[in-house]
C-alpha positions as CSV (number, residue, x, y, z in Angstrom):
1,X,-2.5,24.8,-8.7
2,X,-0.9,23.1,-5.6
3,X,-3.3,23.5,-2.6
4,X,-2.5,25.5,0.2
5,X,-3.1,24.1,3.7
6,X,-4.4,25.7,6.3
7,X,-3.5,25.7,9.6
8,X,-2.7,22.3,11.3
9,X,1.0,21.3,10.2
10,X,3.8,20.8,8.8
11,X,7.4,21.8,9.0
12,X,10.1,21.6,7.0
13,X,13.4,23.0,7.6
14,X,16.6,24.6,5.3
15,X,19.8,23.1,5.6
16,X,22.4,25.9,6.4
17,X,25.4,25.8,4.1
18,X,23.8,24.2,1.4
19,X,24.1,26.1,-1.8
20,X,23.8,23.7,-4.6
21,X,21.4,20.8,-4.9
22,X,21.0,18.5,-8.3
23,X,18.1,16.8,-9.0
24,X,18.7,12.9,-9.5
25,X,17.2,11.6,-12.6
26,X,18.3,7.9,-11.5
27,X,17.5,4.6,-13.5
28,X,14.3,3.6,-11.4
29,X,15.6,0.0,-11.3
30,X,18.4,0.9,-9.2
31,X,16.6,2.4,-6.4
32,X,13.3,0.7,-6.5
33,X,12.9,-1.6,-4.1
34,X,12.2,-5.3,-4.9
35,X,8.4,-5.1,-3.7
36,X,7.8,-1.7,-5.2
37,X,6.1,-1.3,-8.6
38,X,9.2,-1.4,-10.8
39,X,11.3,-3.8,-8.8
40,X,12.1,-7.4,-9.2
41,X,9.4,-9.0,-7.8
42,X,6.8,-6.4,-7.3
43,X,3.7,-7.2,-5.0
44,X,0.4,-6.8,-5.3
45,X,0.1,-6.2,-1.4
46,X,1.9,-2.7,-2.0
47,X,-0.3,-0.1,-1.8
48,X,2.1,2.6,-2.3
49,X,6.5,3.6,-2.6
50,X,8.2,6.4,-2.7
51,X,12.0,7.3,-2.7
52,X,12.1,11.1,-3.9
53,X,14.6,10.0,-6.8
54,X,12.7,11.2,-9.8
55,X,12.5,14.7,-11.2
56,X,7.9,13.5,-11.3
57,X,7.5,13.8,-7.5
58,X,5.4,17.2,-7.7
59,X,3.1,14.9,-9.9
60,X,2.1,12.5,-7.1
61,X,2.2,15.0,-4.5
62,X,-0.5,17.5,-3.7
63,X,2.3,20.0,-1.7
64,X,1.5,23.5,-0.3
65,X,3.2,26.0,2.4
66,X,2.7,28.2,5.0
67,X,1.4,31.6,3.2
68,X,2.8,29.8,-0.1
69,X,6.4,30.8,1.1
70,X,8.3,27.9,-0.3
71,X,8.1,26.5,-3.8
72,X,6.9,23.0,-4.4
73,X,10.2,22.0,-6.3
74,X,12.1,22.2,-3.0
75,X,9.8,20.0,-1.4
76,X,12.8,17.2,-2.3
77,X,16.0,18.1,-2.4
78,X,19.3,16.2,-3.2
79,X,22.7,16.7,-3.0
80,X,26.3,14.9,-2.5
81,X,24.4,11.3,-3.2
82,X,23.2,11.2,0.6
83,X,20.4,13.6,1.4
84,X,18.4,10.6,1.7
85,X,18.1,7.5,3.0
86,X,21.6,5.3,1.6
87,X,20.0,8.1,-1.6
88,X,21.0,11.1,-3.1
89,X,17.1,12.9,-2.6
90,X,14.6,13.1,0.0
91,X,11.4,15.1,0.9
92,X,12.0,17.1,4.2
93,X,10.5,20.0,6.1
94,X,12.1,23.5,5.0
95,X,12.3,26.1,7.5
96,X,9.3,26.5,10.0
97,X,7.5,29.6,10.0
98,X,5.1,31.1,12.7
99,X,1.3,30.2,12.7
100,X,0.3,33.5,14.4
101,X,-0.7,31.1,17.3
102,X,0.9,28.6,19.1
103,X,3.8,27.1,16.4
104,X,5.4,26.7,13.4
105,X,5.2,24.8,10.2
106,X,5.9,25.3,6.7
107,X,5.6,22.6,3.9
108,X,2.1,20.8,3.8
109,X,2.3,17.5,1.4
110,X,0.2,15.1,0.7
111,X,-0.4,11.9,-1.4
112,X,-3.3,9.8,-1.7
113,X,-3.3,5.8,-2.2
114,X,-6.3,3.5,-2.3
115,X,-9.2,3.8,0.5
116,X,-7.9,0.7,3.4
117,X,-9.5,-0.2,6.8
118,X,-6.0,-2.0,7.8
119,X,-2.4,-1.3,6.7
120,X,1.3,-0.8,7.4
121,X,3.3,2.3,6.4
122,X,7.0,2.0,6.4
123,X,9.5,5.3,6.4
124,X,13.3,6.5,7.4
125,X,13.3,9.8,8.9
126,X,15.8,11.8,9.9
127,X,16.3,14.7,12.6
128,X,18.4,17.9,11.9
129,X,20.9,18.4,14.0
130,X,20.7,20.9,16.3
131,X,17.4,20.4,16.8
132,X,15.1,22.0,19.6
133,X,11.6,20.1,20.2
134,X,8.6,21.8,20.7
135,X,7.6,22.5,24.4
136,X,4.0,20.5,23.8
137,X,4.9,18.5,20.4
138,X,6.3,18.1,16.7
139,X,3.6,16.1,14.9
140,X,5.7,14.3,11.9
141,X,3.0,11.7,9.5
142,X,-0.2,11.9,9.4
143,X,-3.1,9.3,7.8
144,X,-6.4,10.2,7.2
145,X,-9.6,9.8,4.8
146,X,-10.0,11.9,2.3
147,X,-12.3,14.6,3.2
148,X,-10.2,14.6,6.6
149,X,-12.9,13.4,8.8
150,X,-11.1,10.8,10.5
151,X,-7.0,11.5,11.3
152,X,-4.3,10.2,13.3
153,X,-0.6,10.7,13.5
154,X,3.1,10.2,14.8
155,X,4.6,12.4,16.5
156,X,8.3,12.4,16.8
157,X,8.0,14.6,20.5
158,X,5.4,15.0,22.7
159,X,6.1,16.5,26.2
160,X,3.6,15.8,29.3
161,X,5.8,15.3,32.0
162,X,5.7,14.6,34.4
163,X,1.6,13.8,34.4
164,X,2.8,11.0,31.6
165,X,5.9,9.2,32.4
166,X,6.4,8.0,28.6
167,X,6.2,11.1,27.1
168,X,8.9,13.6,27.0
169,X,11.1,16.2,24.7
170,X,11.7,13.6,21.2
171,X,9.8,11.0,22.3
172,X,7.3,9.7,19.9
173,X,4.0,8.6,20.3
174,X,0.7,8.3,18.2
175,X,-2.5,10.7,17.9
176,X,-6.2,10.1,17.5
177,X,-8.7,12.6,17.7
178,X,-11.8,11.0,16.8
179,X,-11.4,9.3,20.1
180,X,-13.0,11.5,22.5
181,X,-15.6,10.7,25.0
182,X,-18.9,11.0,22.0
183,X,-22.3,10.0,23.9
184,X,-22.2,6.9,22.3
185,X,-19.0,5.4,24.2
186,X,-21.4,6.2,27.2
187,X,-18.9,8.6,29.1
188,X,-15.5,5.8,29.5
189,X,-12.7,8.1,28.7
190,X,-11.0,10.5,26.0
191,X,-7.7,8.6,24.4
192,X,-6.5,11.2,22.2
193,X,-2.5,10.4,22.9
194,X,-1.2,7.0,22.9
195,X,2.2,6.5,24.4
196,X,4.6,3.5,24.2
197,X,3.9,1.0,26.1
198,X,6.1,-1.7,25.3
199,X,8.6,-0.7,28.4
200,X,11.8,-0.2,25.5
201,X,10.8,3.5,25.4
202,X,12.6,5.6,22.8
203,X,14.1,9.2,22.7
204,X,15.0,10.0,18.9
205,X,18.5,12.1,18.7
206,X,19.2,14.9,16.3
207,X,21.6,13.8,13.5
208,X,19.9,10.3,13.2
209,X,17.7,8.8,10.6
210,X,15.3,6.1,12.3
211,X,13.0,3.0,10.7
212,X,9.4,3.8,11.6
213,X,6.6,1.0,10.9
214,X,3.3,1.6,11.7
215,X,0.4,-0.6,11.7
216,X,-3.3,0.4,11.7
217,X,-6.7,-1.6,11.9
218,X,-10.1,0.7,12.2
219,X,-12.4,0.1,14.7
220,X,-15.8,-1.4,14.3
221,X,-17.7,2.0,13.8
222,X,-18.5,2.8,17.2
223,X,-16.7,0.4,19.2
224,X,-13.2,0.5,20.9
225,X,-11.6,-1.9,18.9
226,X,-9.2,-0.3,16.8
227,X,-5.1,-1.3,16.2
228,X,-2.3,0.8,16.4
229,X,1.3,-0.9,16.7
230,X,4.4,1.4,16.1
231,X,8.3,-0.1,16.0
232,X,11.3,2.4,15.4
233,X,14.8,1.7,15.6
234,X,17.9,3.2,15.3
235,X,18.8,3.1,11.5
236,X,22.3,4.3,11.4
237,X,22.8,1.0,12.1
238,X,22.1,-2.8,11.0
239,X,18.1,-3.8,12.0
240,X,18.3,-7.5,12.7
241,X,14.8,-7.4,14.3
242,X,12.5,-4.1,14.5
243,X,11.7,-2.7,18.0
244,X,7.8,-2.8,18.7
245,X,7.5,0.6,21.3
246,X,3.8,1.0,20.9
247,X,0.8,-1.3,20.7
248,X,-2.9,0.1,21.8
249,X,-5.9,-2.5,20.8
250,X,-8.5,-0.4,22.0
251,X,-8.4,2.9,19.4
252,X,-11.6,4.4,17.9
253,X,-11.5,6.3,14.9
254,X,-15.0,5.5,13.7
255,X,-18.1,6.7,15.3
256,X,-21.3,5.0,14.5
257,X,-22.1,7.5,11.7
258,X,-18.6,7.1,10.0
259,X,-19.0,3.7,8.9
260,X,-17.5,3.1,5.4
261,X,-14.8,5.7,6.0
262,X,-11.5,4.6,5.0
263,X,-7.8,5.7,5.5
264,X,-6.8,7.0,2.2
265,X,-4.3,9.8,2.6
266,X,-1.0,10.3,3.2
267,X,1.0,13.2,4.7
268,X,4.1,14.4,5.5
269,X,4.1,17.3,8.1
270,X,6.3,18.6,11.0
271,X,4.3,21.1,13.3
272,X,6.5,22.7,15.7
273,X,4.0,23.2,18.6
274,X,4.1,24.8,22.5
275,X,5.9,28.4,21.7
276,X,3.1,29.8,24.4
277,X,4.5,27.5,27.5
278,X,5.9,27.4,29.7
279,X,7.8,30.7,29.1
280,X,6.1,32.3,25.5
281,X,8.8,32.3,23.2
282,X,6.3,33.0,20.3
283,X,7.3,36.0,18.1
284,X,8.2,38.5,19.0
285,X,9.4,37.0,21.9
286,X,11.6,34.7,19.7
287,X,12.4,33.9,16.3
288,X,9.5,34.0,13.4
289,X,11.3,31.3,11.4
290,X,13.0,28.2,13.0
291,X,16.0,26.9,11.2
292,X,15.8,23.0,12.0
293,X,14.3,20.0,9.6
294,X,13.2,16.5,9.3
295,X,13.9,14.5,5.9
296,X,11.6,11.3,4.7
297,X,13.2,8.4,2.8
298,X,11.8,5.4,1.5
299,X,8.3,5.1,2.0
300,X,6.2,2.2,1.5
301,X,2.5,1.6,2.3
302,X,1.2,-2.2,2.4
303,X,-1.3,-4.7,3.8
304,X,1.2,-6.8,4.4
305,X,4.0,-6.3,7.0
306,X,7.1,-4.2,5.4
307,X,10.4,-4.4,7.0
308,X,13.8,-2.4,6.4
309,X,14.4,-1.5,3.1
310,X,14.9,-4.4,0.7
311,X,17.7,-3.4,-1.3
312,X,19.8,-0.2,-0.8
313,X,19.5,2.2,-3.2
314,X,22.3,3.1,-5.4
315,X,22.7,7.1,-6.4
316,X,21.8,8.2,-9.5
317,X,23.8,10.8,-11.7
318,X,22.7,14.2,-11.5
319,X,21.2,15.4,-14.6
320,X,19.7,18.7,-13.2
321,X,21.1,21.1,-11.2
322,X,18.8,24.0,-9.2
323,X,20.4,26.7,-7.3
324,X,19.2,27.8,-4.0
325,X,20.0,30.4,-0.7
């Protein structure tokens, strides 16, 4: 039984006007990617790939939903050979449903990959157009250890203008919250958001699918050492060189009594947050169910850097179709 998540995250939204989607049962040598398991020259560096194009993905995927509302087969959908990345299927967020809080999420997903103190994860994400952000934030991918003691995400909006001038409606930045001010860091600060900082700010735009790399190195438990880098470009067009926005060398996920812990866990959420603020549009002040999505594509976790994707996936032939709406 697929577990059910409680109440942090995760959005995903239903495309309007889609009434057909086929499941692609593709060749995996066409749409692996060279460094993947299954590719030409497959690397022992690579920790983990996914590209949504096999009917199997509910086996690798531990996927839940608000209140159990969606079904895990929709969790990826394909249709017309581009729902993805350059790829017929992708995993995305279904419609977001309200928390009885603050915001709205709806699918919860979540794959595991071997325990790593230092790593890069490489995905294509895509933003629904229209698309309204979240008055505080819309968290997006999450890493953390497996009995979630130690977490951190990108957000693809966070808004805290104008106290931060490098935040703002969809622009990303990256989330810690084991780093608050513990006894032990003897009362320095709290460094829960970290913004870009690499003055070639970005502001995603709906309709767009973006190249995220992230790059993380735990602290020394305890000490303010940490490494979080985070390039995104504009993938609707050719990447010659990826754009670093973010790059913080003093993160702390590990407090002295966390040493060992590992990163081993990753998750795909959107959570729609800030319906309370300024003005409370929170039901039933507003809708209980927001129509608007983000899709993942092509994701690769290594200890080695990553890059745009190898090889462009070619479309498979649908072999299944499912009916939805």
């Amino acid at each position: 039984m697929k577990r059910a998540v409680g109440m942090l995250l995760v959005g995903f939204v239903t495309l309007a006007g889609i009434a057909a989607v086929g499941r692609v049962a593709a060749p995996r040598l066409s749409t692996v990617e060279t460094s993947c398991p299954g590719g030409k020259t497959p690397s022992s560096d690579v920790l983990m790939c996914e590209d949504f194009e096999d009917p199997a993905f509910d086996d690798r995927w531990n996927i839940g939903s608000h209140f159990e509302t969606w079904p895990a087969a929709q969790f990826v959908l394909c249709s017309n050979g581009n729902f993805g990345f350059k790829s017929g299927c992708a995993a995305w967020s279904n419609q977001l449903i309200f928390d009885n809080a603050w915001g709205f999420w709806g699918y919860d997903a979540r794959r595991a990959f071997p325990p790593q103190p230092e790593f890069y994860v490489r995905w294509y994400q895509y933003i629904s157009d229209p698309y309204v952000w979240g008055a505080l934030e819309d968290k997006a991918v999450m890493v953390h250890d497996s009995a979630d003691t130690i977490t951190t995400y990108v957000a693809t909006s966070r808004n805290q203008l104008p106290v931060e001038q490098n935040s703002g409606p969809g622009v990303p930045f990256v989330a810690n919250y084991q780093d608050f001010d513990w006894p032990e860091t003897g009362g320095q600060y709290t460094r829960v958001n970290r913004f870009q900082n690499q003055g070639s700010n970005i502001t995603l735009q709906p309709g767009t699918w973006y190249l995220f790399e992230w790059y993380l190195k735990l602290n020394t438990p305890g000490v303010s050492d940490g490494v979080t880098k985070l390039w995104i470009d504009d993938a609707s067009q050719s990447i010659a060189a990826q754009t670093l926005r973010l790059h913080h060398s003093d993160m702390r996920w590990l407090r002295t009594r966390d040493a060992g812990r590992q990163f081993s866990v990753f998750r795909l959420t959107v959570y729609h947050n800030g319906c309370d603020r300024p003005v409370n549009t929170c039901p039933p002040n507003g809708p209980s169910t927001l129509n608007q999505s983000h899709r993942w594509d092509q994701i690769v976790i290594s200890k080695t850097p990553i890059g745009p994707m190898q090889q462009p996936p070619i479309p498979g032939v649908p072999t299944r179709l499912r009916i939805i709406g």
